[in-house]
C-alpha positions in Angstrom: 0.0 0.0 0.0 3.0 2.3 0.7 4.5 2.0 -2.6 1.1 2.4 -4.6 0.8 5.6 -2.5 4.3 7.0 -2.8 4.3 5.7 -6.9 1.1 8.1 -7.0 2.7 11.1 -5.8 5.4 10.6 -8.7 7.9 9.0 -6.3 9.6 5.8 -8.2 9.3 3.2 -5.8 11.5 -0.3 -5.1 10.8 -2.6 -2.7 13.1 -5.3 -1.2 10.8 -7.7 1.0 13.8 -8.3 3.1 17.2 -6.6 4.8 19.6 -8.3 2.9 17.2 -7.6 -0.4 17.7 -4.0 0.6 21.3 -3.7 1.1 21.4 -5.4 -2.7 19.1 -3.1 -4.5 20.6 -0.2 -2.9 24.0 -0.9 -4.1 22.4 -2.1 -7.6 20.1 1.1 -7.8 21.2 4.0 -5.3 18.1 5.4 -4.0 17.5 9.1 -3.5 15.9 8.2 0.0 15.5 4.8 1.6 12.1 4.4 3.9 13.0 1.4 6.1 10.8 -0.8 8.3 12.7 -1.8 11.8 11.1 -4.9 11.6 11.8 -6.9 8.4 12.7 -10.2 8.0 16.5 -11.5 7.7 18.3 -8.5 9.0 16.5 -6.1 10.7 15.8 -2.3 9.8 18.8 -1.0 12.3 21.4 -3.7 11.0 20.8 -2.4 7.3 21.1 1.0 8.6 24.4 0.9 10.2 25.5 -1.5 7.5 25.0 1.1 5.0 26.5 3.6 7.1 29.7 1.5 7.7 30.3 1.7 4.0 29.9 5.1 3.6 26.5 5.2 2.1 24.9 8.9 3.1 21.6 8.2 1.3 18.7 9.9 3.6 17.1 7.2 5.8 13.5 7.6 7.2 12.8 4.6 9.8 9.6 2.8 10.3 8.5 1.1 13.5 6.0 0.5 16.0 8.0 0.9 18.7 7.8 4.1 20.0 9.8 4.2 23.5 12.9 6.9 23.9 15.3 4.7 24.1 14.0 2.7 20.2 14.2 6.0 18.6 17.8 6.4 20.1 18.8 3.6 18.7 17.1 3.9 15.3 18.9 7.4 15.4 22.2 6.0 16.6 22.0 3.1 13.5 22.3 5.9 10.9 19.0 6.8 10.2 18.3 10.6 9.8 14.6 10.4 10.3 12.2 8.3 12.4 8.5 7.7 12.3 6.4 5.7 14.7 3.3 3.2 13.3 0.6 4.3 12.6 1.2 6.8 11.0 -0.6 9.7 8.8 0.6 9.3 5.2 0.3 12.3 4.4 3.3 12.9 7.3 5.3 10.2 6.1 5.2 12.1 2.3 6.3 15.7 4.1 9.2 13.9 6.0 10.2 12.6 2.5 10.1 16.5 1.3 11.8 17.9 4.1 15.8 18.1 5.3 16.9 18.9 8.6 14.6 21.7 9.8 13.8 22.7 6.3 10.2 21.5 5.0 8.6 22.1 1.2 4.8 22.2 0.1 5.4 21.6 -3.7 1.5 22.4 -3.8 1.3 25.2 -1.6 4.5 26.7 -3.0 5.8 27.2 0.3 9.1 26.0 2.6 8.9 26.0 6.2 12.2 26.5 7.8 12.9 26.8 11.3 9.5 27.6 12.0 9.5 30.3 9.6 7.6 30.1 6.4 8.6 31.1 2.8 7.0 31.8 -0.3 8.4 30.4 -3.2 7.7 31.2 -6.9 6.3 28.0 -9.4 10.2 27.4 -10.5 11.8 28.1 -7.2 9.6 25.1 -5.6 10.5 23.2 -8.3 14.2 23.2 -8.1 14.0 22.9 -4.5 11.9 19.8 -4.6 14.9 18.4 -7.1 17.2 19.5 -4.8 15.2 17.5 -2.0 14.9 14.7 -4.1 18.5 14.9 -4.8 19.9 15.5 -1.0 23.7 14.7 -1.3 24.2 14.7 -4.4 24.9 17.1 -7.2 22.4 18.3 -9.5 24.0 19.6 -12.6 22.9 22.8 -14.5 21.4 20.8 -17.5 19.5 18.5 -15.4 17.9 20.9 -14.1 17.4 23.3 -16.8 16.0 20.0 -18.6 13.3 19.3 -15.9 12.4 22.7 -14.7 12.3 24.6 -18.0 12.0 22.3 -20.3 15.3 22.7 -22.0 14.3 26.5 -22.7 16.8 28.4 -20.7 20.2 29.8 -20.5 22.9 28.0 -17.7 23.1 31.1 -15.4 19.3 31.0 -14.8 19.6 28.0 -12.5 23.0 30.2 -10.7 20.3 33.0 -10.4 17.7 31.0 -9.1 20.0 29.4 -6.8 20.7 32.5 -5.5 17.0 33.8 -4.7 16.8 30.3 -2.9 19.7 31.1 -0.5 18.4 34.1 0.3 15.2 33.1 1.0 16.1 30.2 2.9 18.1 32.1 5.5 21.2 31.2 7.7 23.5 28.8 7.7 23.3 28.2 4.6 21.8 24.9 2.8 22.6 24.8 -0.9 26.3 24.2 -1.4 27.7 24.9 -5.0 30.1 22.3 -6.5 32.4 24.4 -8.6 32.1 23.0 -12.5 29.4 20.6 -11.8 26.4 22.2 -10.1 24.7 22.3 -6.7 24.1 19.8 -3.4 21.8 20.7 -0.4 23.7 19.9 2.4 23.6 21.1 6.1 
């Protein structure tokens, strides 16, 4: 049911029934975000989570579990992963977590960011290259890509350097999109 609801919110979705399933499909296919149940079969949700972190793997993690106690969170936390949500849980919270990054939240729809509390108006292409930016967490987005999915190709490189820009600023101290010199730009904390 998760996937069906994430694939309809345009998220592209795999699913590894198992731990040691995941730990192969995230080295086959590196996911932009990996939503992991504590419970699974085979290895559990923590030992993937500190596996993947042992190797270096900074891919967001959001961790599922029923168990809602300090000291499970702690340890879900201390495993690697970056996020944690307790069952049952509202979907639509679960699909917010997946748009936000540390204390910075996006409404695509609404065209607004939440950050520290604070809210922030974004224009139609500004929400747009911060959700690929969101979807992208860690990793570079190059110019083209971007010019290629936000305007359609249509656009000069230093638009994405201006809109970057207008993004910084609105987004306030310390700063959260990084520029890789020659390649393009990473949100990072």
């Amino acid at each position: 049911m998760l996937a069906r609801t994430l694939k309809a919110e345009g998220y592209e979705v795999t699913v590894a029934g198992d731990g040691g399933a995941a730990l192969a499909e995230t080295e086959r296919t590196p996911p932009d975000v990996i939503v992991l149940d504590v419970a699974m079969p085979g290895l559990d949700g923590l030992s993937v989570a500190r596996r993947l972190r042992s190797k270096g793997n900074a891919t967001p993690i959001l961790m599922l579990t029923a168990r809602d106690a300090v000291p499970d969170r702690v340890a879900g936390l201390e495993a690697g992963a970056d996020d944690y949500l307790v069952k049952p849980f509202a979907v639509q919270e679960l699909i917010a977590r997946l748009r936000s990054y540390g204390d910075l939240s996006l409404d695509a729809a609404a065209r607004r960011a939440t950050r520290a509390g604070r809210v922030i108006e974004l224009t139609g292409r500004e929400t747009a290259l911060l959700e690929l930016l969101l979807r992208e967490t860690g990793r570079v987005v190059t110019r083209e890509r971007a010019i290629e999915q936000i305007w359609d190709d249509a656009a000069e490189p230093n638009v994405v350097d201006r809109y970057v820009t207008r993004l910084r600023r609105k987004l306030g101290s310390p700063p959260l999109i990084r520029t890789v010199r020659g390649s393009g730009f990473t949100l990072r904390a």
